[in-house]
N, CA, C and O of each residue as an XYZ file, in Angstrom:
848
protein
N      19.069    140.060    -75.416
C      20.474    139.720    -75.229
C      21.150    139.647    -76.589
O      20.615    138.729    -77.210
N      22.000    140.167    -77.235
C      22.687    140.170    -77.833
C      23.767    139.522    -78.038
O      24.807    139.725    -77.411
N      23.604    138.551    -79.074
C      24.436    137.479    -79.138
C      25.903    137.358    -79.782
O      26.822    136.539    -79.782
N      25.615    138.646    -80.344
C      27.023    139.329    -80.915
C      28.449    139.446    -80.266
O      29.618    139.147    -80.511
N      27.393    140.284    -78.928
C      28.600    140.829    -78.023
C      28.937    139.355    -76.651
O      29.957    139.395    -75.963
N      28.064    138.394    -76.526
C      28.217    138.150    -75.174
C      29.263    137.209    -75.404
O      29.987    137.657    -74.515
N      29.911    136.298    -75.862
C      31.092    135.824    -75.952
C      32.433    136.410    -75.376
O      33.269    135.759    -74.748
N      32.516    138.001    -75.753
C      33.987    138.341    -75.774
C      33.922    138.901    -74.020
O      34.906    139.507    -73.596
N      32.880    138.685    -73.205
C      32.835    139.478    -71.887
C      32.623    138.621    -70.898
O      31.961    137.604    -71.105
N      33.137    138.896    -69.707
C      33.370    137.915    -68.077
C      31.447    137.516    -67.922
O      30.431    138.050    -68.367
N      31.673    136.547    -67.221
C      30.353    136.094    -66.853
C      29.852    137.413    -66.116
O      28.723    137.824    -66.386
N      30.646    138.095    -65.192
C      29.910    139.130    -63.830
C      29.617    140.361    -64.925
O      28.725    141.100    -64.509
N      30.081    140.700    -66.048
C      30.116    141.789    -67.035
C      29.229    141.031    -67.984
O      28.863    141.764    -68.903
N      28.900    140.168    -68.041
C      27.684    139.707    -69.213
C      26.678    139.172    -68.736
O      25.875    138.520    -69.403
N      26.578    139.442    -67.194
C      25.353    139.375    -66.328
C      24.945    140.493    -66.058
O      23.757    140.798    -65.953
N      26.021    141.326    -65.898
C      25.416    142.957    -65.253
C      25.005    143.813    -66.882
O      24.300    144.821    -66.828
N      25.454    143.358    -68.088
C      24.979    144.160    -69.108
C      23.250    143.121    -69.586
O      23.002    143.309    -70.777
N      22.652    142.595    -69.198
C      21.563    141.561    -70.016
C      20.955    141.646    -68.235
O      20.733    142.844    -68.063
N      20.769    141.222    -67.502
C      20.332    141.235    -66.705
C      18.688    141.706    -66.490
O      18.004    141.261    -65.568
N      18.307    142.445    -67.257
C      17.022    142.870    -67.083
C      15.834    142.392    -66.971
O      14.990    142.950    -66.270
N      15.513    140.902    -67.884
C      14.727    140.049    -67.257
C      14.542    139.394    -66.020
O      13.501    139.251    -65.378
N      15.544    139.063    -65.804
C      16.013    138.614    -64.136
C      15.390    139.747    -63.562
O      14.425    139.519    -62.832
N      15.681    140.721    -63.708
C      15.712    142.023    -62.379
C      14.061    142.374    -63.073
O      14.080    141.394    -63.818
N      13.490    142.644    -63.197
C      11.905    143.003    -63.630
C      11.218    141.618    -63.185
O      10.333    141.664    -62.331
N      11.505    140.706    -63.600
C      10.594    139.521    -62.882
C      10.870    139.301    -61.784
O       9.885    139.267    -61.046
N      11.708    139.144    -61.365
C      12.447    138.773    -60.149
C      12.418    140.416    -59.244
O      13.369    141.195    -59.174
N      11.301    140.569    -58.746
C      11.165    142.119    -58.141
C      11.746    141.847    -56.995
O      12.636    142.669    -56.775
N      11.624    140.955    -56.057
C      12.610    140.948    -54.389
C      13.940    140.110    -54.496
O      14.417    139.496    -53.541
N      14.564    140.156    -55.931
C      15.656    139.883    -55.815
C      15.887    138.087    -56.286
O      15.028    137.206    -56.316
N      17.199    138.007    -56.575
C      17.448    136.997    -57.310
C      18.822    135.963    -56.517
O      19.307    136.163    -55.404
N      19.098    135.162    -57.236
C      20.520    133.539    -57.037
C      20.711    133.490    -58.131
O      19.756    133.503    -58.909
N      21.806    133.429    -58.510
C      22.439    133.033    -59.582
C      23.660    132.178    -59.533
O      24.525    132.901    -59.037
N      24.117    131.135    -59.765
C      24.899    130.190    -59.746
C      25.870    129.988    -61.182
O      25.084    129.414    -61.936
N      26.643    130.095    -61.631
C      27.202    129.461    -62.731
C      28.466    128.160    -62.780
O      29.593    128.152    -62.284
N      27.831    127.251    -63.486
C      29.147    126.262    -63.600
C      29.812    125.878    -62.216
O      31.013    126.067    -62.026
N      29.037    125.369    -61.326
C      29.543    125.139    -59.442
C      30.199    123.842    -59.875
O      29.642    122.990    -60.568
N      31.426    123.772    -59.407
C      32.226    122.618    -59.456
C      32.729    122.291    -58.164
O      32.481    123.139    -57.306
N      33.276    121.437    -57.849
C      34.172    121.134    -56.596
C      35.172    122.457    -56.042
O      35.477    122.608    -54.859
N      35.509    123.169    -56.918
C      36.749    124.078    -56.757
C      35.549    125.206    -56.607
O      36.113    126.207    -56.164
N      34.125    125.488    -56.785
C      33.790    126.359    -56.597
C      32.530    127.028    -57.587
O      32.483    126.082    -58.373
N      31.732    127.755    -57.980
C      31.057    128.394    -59.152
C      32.392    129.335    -60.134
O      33.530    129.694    -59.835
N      31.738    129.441    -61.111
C      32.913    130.550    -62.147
C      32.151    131.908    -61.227
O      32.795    132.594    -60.433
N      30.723    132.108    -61.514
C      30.114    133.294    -60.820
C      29.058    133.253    -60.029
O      28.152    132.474    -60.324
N      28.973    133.912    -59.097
C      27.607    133.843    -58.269
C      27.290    135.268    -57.675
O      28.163    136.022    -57.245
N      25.983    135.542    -57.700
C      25.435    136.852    -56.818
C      24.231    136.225    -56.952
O      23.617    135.348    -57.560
N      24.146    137.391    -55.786
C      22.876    137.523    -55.122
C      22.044    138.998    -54.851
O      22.736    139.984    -54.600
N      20.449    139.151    -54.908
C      19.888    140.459    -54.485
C      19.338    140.660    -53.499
O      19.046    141.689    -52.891
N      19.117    139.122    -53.246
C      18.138    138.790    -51.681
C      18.488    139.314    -50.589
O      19.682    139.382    -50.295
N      17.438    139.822    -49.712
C      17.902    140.900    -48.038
C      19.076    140.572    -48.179
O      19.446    139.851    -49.106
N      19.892    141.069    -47.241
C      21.052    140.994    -46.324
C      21.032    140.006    -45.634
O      21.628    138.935    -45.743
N      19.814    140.649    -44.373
C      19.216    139.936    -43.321
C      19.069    138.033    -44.044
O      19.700    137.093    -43.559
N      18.129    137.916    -45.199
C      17.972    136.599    -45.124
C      19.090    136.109    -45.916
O      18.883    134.906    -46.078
N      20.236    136.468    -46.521
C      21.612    135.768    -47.077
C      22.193    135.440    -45.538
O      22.700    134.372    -45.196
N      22.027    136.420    -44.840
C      22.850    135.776    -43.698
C      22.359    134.575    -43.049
O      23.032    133.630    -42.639
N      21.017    134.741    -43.004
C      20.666    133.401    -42.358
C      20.259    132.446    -42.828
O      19.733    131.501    -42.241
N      20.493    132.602    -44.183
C      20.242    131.241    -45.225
C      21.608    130.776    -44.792
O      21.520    129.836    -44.002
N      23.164    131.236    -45.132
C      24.149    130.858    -45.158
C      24.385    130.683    -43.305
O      24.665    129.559    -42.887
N      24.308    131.342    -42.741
C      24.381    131.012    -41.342
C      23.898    129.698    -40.588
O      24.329    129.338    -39.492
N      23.035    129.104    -41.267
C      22.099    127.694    -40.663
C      22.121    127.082    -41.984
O      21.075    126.559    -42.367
N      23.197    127.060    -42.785
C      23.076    126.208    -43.863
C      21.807    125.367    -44.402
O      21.577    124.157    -44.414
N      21.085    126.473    -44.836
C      19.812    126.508    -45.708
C      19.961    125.882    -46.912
O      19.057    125.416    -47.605
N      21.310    125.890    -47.169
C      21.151    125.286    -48.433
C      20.746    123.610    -48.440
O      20.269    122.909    -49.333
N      21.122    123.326    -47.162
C      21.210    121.574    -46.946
C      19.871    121.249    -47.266
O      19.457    120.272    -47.891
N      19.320    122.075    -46.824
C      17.255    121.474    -46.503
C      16.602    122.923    -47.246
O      15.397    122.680    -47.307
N      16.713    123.581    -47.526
C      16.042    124.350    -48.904
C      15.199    123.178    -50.116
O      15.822    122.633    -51.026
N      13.952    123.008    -49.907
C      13.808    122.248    -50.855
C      13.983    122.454    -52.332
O      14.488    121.628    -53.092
N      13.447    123.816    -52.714
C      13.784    124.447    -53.763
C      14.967    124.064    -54.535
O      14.952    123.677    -55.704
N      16.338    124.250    -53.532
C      17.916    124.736    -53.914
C      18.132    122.830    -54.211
O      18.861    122.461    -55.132
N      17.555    122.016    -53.499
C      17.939    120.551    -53.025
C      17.005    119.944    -54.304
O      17.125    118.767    -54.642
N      16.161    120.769    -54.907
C      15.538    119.902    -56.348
C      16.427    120.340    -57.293
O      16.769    119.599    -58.214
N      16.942    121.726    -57.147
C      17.744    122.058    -58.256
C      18.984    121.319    -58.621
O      19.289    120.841    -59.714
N      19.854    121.317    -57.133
C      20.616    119.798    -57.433
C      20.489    118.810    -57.822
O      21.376    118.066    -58.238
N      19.466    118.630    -57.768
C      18.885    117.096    -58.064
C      18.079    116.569    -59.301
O      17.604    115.458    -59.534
N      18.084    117.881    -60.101
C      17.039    117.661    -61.212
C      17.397    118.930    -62.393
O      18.022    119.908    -61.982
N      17.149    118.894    -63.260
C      17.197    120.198    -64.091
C      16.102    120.652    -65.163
O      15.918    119.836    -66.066
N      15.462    121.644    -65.200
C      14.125    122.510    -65.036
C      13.759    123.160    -64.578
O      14.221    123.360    -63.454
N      12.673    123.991    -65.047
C      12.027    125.185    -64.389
C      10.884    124.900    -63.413
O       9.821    124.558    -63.931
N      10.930    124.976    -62.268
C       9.779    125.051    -60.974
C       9.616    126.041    -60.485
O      10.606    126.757    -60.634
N       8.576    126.653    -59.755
C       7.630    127.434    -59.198
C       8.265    126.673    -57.599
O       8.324    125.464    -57.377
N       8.655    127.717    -56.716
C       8.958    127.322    -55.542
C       7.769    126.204    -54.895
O       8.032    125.148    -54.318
N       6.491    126.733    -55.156
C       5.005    126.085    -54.993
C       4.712    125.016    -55.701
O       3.652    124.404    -55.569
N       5.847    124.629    -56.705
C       5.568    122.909    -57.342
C       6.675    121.892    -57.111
O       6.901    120.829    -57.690
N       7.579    122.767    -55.676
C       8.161    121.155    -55.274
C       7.795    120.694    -54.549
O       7.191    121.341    -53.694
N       7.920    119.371    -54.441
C       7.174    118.239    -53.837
C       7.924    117.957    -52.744
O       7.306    117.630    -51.731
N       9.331    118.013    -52.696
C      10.221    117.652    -51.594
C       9.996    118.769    -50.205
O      10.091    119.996    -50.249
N       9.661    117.875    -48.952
C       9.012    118.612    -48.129
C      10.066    119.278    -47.559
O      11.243    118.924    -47.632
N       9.464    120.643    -46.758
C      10.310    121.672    -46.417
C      10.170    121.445    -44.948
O       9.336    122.132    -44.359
N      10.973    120.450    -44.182
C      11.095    119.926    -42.896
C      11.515    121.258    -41.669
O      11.165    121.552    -40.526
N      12.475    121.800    -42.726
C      13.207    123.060    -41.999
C      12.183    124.178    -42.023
O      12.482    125.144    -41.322
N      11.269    124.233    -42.551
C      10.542    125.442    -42.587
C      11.028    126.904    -43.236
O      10.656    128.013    -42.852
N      12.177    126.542    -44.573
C      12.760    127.588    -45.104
C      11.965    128.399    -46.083
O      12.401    129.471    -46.503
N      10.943    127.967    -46.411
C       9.723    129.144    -47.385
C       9.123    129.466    -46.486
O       8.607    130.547    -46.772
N       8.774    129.071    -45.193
C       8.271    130.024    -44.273
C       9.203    130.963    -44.049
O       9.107    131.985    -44.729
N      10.018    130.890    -43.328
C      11.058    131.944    -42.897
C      11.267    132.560    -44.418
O      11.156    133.776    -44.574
N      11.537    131.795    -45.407
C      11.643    133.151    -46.641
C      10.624    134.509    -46.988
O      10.884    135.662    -47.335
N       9.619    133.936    -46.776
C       8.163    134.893    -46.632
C       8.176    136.148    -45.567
O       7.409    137.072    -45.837
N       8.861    136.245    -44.555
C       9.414    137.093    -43.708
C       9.945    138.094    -44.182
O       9.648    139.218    -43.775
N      10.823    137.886    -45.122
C      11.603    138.876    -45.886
C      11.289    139.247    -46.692
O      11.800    140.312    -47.038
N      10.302    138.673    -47.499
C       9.600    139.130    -48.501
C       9.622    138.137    -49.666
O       8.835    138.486    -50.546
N       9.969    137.543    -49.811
C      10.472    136.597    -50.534
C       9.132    134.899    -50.585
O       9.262    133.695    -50.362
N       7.814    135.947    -51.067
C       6.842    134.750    -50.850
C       6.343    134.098    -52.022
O       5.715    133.041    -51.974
N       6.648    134.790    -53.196
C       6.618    133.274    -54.147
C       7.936    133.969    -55.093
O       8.522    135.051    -55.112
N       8.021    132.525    -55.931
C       9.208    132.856    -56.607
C       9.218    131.205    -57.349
O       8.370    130.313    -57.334
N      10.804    131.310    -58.076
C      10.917    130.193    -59.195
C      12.445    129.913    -59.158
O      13.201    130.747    -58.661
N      12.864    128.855    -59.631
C      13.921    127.897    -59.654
C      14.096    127.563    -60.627
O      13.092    127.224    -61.254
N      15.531    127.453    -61.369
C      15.693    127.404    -63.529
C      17.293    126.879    -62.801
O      18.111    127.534    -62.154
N      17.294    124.900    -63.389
C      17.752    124.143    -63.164
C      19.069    124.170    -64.585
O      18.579    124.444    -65.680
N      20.403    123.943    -64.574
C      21.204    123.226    -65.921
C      22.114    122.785    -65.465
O      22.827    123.151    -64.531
N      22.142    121.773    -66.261
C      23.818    121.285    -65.526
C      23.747    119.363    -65.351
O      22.963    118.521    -65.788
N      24.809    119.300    -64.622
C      24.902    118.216    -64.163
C      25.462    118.105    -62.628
O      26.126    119.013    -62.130
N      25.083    116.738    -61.833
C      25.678    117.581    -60.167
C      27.259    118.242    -60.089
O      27.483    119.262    -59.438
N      28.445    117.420    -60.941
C      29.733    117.938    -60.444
C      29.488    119.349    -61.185
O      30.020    120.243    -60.528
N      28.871    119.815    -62.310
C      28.965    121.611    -63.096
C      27.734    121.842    -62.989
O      26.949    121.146    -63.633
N      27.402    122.579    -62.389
C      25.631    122.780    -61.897
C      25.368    124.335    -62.245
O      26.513    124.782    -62.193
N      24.406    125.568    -62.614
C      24.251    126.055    -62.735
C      22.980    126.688    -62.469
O      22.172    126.316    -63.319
N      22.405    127.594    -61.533
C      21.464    127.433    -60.802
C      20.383    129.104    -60.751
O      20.890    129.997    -60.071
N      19.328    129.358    -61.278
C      19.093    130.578    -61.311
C      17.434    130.333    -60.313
O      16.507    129.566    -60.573
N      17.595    131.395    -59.063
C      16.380    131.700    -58.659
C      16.012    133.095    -58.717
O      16.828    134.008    -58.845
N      14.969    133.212    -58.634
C      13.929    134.461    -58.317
C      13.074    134.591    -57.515
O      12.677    133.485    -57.149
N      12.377    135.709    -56.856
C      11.405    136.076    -55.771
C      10.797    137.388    -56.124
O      11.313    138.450    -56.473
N       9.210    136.926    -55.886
C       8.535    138.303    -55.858
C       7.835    138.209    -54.902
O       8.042    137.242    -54.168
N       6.804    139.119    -54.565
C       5.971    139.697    -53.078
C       4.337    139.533    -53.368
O       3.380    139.457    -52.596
N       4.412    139.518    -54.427
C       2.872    139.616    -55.136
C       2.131    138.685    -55.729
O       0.915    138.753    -55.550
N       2.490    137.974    -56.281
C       2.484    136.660    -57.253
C       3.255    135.791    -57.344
O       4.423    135.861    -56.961
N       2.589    134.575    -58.005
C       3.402    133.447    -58.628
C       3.473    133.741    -60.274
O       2.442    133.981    -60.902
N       4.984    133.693    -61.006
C       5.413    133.984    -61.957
C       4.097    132.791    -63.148
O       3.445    131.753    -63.037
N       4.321    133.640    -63.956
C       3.137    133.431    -64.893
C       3.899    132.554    -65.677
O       5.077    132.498    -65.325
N       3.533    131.729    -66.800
C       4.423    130.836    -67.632
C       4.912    131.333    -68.690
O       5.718    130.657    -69.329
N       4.549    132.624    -69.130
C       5.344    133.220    -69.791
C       6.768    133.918    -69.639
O       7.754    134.135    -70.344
N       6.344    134.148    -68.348
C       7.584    134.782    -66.871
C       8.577    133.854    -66.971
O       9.736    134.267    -66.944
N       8.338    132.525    -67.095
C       8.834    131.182    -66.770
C       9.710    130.539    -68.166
O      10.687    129.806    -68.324
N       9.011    131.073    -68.803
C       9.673    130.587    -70.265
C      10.983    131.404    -70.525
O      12.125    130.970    -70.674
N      10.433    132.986    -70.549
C      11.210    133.834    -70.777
C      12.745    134.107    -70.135
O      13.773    134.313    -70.780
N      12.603    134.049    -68.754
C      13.637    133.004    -68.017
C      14.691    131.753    -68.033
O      15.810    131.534    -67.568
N      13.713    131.044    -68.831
C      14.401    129.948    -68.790
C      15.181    130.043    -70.208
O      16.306    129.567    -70.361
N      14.304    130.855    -71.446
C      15.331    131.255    -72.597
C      16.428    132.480    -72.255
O      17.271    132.823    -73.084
N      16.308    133.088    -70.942
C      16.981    133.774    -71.142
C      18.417    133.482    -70.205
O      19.463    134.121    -70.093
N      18.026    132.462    -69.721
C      19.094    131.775    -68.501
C      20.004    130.249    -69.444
O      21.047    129.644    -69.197
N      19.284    130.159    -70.204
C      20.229    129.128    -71.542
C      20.928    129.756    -72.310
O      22.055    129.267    -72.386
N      20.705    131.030    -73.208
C      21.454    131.991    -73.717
C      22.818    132.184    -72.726
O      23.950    131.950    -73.149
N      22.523    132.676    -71.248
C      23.467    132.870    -70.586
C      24.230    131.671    -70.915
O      24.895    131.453    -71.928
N      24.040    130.976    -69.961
C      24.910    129.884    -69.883
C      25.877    129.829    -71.053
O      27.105    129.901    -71.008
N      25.230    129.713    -71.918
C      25.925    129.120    -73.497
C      26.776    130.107    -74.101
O      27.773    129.774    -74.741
N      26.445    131.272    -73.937
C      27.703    132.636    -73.785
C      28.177    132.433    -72.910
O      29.267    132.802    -73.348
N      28.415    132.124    -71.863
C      29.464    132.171    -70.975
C      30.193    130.825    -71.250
O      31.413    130.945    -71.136
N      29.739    129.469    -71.609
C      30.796    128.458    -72.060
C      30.997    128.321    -73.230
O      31.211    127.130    -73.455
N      31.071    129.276    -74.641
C      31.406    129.627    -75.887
C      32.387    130.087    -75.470
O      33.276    129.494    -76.081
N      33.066    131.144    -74.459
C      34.037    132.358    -74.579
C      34.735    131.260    -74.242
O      35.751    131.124    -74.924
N      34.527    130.311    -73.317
C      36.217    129.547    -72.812
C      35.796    128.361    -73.684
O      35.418    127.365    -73.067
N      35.802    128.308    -75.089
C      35.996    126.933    -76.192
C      36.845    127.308    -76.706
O      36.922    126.947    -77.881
N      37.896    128.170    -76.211
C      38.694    128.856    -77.265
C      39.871    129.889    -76.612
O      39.498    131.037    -76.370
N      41.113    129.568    -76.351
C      41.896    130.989    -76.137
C      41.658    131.934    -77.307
O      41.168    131.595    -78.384
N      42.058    133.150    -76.974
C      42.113    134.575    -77.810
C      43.330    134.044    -79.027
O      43.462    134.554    -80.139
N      44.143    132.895    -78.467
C      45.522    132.590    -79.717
C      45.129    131.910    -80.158
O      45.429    132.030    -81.345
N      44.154    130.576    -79.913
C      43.412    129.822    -80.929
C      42.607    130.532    -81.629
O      42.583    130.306    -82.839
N      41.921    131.351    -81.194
C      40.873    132.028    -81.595
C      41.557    132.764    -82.953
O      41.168    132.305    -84.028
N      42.660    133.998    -83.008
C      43.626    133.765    -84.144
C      43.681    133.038    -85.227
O      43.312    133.390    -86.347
N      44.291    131.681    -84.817
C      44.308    130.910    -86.440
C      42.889    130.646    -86.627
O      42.698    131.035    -87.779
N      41.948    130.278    -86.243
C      40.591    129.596    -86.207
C      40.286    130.934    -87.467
O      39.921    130.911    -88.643
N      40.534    131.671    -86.813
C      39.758    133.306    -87.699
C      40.523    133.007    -89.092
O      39.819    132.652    -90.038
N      42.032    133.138    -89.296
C      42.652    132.866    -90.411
C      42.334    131.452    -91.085
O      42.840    131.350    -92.203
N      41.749    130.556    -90.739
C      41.441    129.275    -91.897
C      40.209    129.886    -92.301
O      39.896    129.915    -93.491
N      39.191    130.577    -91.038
C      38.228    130.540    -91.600
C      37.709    131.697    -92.829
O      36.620    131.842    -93.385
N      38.916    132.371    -92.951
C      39.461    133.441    -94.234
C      39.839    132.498    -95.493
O      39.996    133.107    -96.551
N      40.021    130.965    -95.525
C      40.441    130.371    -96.505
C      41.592    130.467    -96.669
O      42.107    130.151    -97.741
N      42.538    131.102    -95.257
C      43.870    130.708    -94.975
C      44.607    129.605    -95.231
O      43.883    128.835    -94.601
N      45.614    128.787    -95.723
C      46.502    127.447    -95.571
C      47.224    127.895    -94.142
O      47.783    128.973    -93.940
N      47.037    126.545    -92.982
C      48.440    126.836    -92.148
C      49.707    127.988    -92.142
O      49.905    129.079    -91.606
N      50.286    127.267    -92.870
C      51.756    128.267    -93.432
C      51.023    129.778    -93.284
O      51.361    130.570    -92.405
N      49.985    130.055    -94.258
C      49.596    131.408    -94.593
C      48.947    131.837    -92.800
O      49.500    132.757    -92.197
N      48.262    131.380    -92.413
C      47.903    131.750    -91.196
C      48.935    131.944    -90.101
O      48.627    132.451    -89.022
N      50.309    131.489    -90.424
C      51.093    131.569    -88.961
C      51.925    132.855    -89.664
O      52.443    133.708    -88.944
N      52.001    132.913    -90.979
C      52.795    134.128    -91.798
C      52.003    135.528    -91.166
O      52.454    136.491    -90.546
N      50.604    135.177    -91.621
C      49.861    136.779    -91.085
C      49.875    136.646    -89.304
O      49.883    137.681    -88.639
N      49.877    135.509    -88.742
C      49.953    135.823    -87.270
C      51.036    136.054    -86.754
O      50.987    136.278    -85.545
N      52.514    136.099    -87.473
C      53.717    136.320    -87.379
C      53.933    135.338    -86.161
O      54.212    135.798    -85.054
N      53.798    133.950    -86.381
C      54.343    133.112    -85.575
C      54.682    131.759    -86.590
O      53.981    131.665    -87.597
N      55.500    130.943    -86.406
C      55.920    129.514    -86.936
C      54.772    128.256    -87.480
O      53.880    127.740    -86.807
N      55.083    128.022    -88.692
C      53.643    126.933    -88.564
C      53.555    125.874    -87.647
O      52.447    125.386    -87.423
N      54.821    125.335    -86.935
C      54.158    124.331    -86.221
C      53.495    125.255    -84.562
O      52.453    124.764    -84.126
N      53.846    125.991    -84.072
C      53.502    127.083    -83.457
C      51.699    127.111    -83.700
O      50.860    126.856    -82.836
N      51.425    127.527    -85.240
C      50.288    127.176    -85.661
C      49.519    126.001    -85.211
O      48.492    126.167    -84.553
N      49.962    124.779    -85.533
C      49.549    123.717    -85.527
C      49.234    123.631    -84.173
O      48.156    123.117    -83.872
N      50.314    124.224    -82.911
C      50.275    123.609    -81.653
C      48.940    124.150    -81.097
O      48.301    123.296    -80.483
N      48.442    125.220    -81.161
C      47.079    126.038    -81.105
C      46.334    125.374    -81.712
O      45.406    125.051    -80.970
N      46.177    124.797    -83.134
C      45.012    124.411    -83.632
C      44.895    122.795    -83.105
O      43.838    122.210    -83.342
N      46.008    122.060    -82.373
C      45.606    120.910    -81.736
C      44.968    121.543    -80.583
O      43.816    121.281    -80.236
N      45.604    122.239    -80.092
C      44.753    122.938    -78.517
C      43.187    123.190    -78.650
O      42.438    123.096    -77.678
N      42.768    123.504    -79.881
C      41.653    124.420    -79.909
C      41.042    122.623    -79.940
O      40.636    122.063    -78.921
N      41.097    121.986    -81.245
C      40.263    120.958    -81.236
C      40.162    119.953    -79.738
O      39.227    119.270    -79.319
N      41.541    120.202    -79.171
C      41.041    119.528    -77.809
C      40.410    119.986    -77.023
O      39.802    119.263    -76.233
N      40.320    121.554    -76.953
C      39.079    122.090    -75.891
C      38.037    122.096    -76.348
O      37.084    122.065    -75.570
N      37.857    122.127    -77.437
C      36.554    122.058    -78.010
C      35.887    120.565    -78.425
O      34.856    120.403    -79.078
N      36.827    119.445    -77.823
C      36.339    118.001    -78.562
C      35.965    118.174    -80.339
O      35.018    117.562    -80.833
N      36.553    118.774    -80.876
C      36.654    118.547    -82.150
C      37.606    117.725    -82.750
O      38.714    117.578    -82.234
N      37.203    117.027    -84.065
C      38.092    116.041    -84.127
C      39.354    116.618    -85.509
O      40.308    115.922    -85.856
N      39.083    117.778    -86.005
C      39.586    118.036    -87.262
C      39.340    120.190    -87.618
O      38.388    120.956    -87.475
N      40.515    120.326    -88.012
C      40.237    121.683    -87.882
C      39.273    122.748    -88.340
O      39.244    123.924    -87.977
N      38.469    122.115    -89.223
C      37.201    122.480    -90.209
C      36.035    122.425    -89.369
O      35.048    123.156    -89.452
N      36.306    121.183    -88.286
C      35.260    121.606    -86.897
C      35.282    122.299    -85.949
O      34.398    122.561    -85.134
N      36.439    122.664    -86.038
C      37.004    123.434    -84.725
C      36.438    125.083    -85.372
O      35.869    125.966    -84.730
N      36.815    125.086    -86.782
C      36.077    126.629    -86.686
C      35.244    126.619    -87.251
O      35.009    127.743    -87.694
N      34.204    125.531    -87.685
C      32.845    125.722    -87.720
C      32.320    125.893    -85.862
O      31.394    126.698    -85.768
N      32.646    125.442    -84.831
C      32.310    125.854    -83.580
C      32.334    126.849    -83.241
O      31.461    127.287    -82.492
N      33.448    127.643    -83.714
C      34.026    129.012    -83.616
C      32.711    130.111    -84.145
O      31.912    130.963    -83.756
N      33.071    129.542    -85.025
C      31.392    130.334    -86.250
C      30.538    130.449    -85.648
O      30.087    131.554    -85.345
N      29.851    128.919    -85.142
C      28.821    129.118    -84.562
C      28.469    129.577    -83.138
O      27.332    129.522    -82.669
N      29.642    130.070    -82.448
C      29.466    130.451    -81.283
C      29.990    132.048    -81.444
O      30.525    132.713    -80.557
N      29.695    132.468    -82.797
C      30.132    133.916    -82.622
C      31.060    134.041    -82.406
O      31.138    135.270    -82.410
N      32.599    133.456    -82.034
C      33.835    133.852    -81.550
C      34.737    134.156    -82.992
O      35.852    134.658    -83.138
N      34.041    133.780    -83.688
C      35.300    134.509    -85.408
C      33.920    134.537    -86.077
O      32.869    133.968    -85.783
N      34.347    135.619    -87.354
C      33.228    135.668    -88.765
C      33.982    135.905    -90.116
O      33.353    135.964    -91.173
């Protein structure tokens, strides 16, 4: 994954370009969840049958999925085969039908912003290297996808010009806008970013790849 590029691109466009670990380990298909809030996820897909999306979502599988119901509830990497919370509904049976007979669960978040990545294969249980690799490669995600929104494209602007050793004044001159104009962006930026001072605001910037 390339850490260069994944900042400036949509979660569904910086899932479909990196994706390849997911899709090679995950041989019968994958869940992906990002950032689920009350109002909704930012992104979600799926590779799993047809047949079993419908009837996961049809009998609200998600309620009693033990798997999906630890992931809410906890954050980490499990092996569908190391949760403990019993499967009353019988939903890894019925998943095994479809093909979908072992697989893994890669937990982040907190319950109101949750972020949720599964996998399934036909053959095996994912190896711990499988498991690692995953789980570094499902934190990368995440963290590119909440770098790009620490920042509008107009904060992003002056942030780039201080971090040229710009003064204010000089940064709203080359952005051909007003210094307090300036200023009103660089309060914006430190408030989305909880920074307290503008020297933090684009050291964040820096370090999230969004200016150099």
């Amino acid at each position: 994954m390339s850490d260069e590029l994944l900042p400036i691109l949509a979660a569904d466009q910086l899932f479909k370009e990196n994706a390849e670990p997911v899709l090679s380990i995950g041989t019968e298909g994958f869940f992906i969840m990002l950032n689920h809030t009350r109002r909704g996820p930012e992104f979600i897909d799926s590779t799993y049958p047809a047949a079993w999306r419908d009837e996961y979502d049809g009998n609200s599988y998600h309620l009693k999925d033990p798997a999906f119901l630890w992931a809410l509830a906890k954050n980490g990497n499990k092996r569908w085969s190391e949760v403990r919370i019993p499967d009353l509904a019988g939903v890894f049976k019925k998943a095994r039908r479809h093909g979908l007979i072992f697989g893994a669960m890669f937990s982040r978040g907190y319950p109101t912003r949750k972020s949720v990545l599964s996998v399934a294969r036909d053959d095996r249980e994912l190896t711990d290297d499988e498991l690692v690799r995953l789980a570094t490669w499902f934190d990368q995600f995440i963290d590119a996808c909440n770098a790009k929104q620490m920042f509008s494209p107009k904060e992003l602007e002056v942030l780039q010009c201080l971090a040229n050793d710009m003064t204010i004044d000089q940064a709203a001159e080359s952005i051909g806008i007003s210094s307090s104009a300036a200023k009103v962006r660089l309060k914006a930026a430190r408030d989305r970013s909880g920074r307290k001072t503008n020297s933090w605001a684009v050291a964040a910037a820096l370090r999230a790849k969004l200016i150099d």
